[in-house]
C-alpha positions in Angstrom: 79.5 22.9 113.6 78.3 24.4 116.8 80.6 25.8 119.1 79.3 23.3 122.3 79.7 20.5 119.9 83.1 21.2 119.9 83.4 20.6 123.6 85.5 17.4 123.9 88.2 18.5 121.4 88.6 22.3 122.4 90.5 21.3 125.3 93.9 22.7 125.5 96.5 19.4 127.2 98.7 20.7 129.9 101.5 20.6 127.4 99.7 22.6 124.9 99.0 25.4 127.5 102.8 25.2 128.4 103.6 25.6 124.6 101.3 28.5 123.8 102.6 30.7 126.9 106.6 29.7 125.8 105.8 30.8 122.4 108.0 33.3 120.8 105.9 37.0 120.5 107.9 37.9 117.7 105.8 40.4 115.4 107.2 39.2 112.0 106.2 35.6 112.6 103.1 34.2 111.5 100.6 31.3 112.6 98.5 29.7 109.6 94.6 29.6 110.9 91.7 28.2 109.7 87.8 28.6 110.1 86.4 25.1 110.7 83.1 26.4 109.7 84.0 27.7 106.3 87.3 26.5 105.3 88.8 29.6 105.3 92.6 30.1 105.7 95.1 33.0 106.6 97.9 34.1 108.6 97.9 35.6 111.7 100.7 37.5 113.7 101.8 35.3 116.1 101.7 38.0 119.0 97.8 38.5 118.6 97.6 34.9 118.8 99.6 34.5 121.8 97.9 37.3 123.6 94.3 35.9 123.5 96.3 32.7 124.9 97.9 34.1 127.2 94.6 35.7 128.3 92.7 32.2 128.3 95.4 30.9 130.2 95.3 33.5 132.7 91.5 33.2 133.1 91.9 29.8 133.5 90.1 28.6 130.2 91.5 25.6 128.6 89.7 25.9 125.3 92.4 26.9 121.9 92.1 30.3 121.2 89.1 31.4 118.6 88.8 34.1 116.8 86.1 35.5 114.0 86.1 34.7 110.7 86.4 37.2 108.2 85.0 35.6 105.7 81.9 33.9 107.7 81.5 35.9 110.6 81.9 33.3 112.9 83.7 32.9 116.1 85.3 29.4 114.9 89.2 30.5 113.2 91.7 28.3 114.7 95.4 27.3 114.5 95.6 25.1 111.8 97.4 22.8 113.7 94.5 22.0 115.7 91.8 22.0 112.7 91.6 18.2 112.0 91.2 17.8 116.3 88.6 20.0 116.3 86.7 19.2 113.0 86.8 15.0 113.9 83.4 15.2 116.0 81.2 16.2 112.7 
């Protein structure tokens, strides 16, 4: 899946931006993300996810927070929690 094909589901709602910048930075914590491109799953420290919100937030972007794959190279790892939102256009 393209990255502009996901346009209408990489919206962030006004509650989910208020969630992201009210989550907890603890270092030990863990989000579960996952490549909508490949499949591929792993955990991520939920600061590093929090601080490329935080940064989208800032900017003013409402898209989730992406970051690369390691196992594809691609810029499409998400939370988990959003994968089945985002994957629903293909």
């Amino acid at each position: 899946m393209k990255r502009d094909e996901l346009e209408c589901a990489d919206i962030l709602t006004e509650e989910e931006r208020k969630e992201l910048s009210e989550m907890p930075r603890r270092k030990d914590e863990t989000i579960t993300m996952k490549c909508i491109h490949c499949g591929h799953e792993e955990e991520m420290p939920v600061d590093v996810y929090g601080e490329e919100a935080d940064y989208l937030i800032d900017i003013g972007d409402t898209s989730h927070p992406a970051f690369q794959c390691p196992k594809c190279h691609k810029d499409t790892l998400y939370r988990k929690l959003y994968y089945s939102e985002l994957t629903r256009h293909n």
